[in-house]
N, C-alpha and C positions, 0 to 999 in steps of 0.2 A: 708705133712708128719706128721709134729707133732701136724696140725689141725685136721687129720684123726684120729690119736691116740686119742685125746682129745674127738672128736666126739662120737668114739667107749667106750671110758670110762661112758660118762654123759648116753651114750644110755644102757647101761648095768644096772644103778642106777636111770634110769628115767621111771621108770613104776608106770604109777598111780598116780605121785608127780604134785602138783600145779605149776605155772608158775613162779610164784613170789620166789619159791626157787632154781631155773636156776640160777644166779649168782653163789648160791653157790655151787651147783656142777659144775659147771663150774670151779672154783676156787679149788673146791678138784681135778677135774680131770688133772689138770695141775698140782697138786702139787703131786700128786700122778705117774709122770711120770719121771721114774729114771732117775738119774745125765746120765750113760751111753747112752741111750737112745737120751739124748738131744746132747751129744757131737756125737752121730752116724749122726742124723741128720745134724747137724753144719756141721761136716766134707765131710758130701756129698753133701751143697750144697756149700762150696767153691770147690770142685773137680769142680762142673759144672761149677760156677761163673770162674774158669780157663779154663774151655773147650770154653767154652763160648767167653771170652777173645781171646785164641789161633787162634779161628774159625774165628774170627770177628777181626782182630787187626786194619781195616782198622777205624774203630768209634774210633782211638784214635787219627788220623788226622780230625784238624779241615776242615768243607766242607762250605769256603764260598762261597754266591753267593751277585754280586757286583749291585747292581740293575738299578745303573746309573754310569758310567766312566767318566773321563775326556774327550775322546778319542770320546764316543758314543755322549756327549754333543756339540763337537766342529762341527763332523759329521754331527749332526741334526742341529746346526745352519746353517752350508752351506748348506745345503740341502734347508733349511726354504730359506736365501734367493735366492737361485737361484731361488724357487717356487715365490717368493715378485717378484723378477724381469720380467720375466714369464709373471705375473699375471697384473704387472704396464707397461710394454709395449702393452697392450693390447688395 
């Protein structure tokens, strides 16, 4: 939004001009971009950054994942030795 504007400004002032002077149109074109302009922009992307929010409320419940349990530890030990036992009666 206000990247476009800016783009659309330097490109209007950049015919013909060296490289080395890009900073500073760069710098005029941004300064050149009215107060209202920038709070029109502001304002519509907090509208979105709320829509956004509204749309998606579930990202503001934390999504753990446990990667090893207490529960899956004890599991896999019995498990293991039943396998030992198994394994040593043989």
């Amino acid at each position: 939004m206000i990247w476009a504007s800016m783009k659309r400004k330097v490109a209007e002032v950049n015919i013909g001009k060296p490289a080395n002077q890009m900073p500073e149109m760069v710098q005029e074109a941004f300064n050149s971009i009215p107060v209202k302009e920038w709070c029109n922009h502001c304002a519509h992307v907090r509208k979105l950054e709320e829509e956004y929010r509204s749309k998606d409320g579930y990202l503001d419940t934390p999504f753990i994942v446990e990667l090893c349990s207490e529960s899956e530890e004890s599991s896999d030990d019995d498990s293991q030795d039943e396998s030992d036992e198994e394994f040593n009666s043989i």
